[in-house]
N, CA, C and O atoms as a GROMACS GRO file, in nm:
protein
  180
    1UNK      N    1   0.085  -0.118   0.000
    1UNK     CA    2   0.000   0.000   0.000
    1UNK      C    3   0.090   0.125   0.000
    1UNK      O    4   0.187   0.138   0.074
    2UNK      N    5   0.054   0.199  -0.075
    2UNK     CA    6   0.109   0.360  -0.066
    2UNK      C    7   0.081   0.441   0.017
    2UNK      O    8  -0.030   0.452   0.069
    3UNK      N    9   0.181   0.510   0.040
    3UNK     CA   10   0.155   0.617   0.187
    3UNK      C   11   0.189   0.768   0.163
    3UNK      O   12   0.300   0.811   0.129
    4UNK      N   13   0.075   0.840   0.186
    4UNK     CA   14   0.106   0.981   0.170
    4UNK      C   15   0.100   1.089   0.261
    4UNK      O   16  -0.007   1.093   0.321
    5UNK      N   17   0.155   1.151   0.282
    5UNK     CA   18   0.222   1.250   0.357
    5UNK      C   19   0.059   1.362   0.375
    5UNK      O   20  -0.007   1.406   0.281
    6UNK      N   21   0.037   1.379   0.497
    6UNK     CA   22  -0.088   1.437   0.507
    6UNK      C   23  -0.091   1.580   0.622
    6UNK      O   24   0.004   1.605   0.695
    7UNK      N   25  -0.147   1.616   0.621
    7UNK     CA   26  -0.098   1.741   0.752
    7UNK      C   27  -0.213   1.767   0.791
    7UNK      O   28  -0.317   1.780   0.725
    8UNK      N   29  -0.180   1.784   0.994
    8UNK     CA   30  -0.320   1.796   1.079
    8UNK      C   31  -0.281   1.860   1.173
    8UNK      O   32  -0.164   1.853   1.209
    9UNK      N   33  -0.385   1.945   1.244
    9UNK     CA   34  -0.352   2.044   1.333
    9UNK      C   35  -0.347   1.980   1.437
    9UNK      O   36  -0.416   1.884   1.402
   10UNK      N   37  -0.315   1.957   1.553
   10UNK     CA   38  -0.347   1.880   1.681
   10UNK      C   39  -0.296   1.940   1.823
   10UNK      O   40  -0.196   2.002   1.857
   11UNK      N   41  -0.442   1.877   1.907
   11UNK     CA   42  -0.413   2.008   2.025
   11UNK      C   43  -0.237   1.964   2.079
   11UNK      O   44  -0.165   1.876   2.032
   12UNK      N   45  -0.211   2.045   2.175
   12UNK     CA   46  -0.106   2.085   2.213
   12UNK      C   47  -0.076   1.957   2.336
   12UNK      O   48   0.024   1.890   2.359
   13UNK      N   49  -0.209   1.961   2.397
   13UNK     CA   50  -0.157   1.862   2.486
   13UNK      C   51  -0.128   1.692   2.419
   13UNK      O   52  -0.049   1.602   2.451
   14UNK      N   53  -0.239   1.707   2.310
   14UNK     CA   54  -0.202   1.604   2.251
   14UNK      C   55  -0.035   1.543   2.207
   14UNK      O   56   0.030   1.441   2.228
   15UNK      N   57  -0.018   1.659   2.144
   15UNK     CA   58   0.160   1.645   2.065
   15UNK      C   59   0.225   1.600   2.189
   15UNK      O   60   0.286   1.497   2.156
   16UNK      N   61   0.248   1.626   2.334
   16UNK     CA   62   0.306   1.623   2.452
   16UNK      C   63   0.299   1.466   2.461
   16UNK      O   64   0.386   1.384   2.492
   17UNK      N   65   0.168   1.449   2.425
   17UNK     CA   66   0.130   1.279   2.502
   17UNK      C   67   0.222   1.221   2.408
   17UNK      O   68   0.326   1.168   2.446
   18UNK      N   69   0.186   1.228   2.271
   18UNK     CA   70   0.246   1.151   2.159
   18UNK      C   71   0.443   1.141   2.191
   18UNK      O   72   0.526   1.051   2.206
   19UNK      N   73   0.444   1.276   2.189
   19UNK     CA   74   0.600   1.290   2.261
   19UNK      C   75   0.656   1.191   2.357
   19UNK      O   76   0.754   1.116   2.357
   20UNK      N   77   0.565   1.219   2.435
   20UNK     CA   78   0.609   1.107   2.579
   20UNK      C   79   0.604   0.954   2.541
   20UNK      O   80   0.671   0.854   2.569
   21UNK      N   81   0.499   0.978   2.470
   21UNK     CA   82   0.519   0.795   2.405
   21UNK      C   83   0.605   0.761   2.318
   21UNK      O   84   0.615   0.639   2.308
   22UNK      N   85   0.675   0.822   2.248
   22UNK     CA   86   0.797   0.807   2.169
   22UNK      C   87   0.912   0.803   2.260
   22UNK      O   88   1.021   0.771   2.212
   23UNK      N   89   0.905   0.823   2.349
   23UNK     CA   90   1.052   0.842   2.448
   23UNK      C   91   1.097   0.687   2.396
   23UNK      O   92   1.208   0.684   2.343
   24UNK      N   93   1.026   0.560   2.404
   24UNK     CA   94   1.037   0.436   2.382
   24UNK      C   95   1.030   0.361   2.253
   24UNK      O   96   0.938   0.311   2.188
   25UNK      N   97   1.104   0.367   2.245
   25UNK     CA   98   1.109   0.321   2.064
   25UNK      C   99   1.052   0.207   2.014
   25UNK      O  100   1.034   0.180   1.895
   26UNK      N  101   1.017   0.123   2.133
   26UNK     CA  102   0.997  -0.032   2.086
   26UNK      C  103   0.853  -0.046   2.051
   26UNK      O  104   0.827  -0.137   1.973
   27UNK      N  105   0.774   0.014   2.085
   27UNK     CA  106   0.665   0.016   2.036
   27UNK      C  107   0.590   0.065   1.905
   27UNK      O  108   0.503   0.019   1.831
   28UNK      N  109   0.677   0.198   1.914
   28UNK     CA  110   0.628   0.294   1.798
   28UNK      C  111   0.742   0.389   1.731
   28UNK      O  112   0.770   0.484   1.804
   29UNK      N  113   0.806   0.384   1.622
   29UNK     CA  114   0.902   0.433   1.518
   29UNK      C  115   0.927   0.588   1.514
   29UNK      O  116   1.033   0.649   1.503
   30UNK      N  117   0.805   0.633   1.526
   30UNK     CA  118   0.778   0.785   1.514
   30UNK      C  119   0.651   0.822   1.535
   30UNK      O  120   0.564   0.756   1.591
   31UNK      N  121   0.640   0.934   1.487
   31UNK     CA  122   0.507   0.999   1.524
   31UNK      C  123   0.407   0.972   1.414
   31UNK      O  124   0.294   0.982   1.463
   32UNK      N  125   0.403   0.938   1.275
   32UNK     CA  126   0.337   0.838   1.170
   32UNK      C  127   0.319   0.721   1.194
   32UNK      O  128   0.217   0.666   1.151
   33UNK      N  129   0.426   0.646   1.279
   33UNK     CA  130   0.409   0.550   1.318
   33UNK      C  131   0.280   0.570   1.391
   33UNK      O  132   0.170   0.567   1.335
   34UNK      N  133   0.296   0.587   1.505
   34UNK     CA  134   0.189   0.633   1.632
   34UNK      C  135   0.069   0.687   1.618
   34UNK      O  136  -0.010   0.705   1.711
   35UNK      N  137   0.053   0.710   1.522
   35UNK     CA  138  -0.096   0.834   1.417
   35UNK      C  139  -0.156   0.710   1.351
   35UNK      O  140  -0.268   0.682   1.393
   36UNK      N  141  -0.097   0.615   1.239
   36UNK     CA  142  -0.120   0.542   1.186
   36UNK      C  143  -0.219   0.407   1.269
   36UNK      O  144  -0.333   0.368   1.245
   37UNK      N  145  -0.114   0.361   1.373
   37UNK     CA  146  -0.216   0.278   1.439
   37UNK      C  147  -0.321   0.326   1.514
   37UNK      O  148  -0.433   0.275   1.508
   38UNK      N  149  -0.293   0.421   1.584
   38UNK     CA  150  -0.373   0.511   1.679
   38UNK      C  151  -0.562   0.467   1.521
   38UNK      O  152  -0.669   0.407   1.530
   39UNK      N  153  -0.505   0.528   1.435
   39UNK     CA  154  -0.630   0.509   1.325
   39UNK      C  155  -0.676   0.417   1.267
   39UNK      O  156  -0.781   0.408   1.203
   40UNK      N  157  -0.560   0.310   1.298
   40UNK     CA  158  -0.620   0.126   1.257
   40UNK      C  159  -0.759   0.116   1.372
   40UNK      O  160  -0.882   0.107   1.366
   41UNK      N  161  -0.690   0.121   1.436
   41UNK     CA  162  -0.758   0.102   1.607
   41UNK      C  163  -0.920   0.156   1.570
   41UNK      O  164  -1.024   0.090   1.563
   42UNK      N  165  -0.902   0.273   1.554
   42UNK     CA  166  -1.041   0.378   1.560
   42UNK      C  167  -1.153   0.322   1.438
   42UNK      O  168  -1.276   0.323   1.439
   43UNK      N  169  -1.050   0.270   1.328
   43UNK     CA  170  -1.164   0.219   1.218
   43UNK      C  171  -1.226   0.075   1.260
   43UNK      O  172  -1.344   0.041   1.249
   44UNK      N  173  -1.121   0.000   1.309
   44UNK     CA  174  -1.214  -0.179   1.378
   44UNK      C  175  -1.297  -0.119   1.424
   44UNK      O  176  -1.294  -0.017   1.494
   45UNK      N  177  -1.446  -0.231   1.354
   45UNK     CA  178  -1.548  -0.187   1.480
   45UNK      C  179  -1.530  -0.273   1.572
   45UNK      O  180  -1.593  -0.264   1.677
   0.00000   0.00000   0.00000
């Protein structure tokens, strides 16, 4: 599948959380990383 580069505003405290969860690499690559599943998740019903 192809992946394209998309841009979103997001609250402030949000970016912080995402931040803090990246401190740990083993879970999640980056912040696309972390966006991406975060939205697998939200589409399963």
């Amino acid at each position: 599948m192809a992946k394209k580069p998309i841009s979103a505003t997001i609250d402030e405290s949000l970016i912080r959380w995402i931040e803090a969860q990246l401190k740990d690499r083993t879970k999640y690559r980056n912040k696309s990383h972390l966006i991406e599943i975060a939205l697998e998740k939200l589409r399963k019903p």
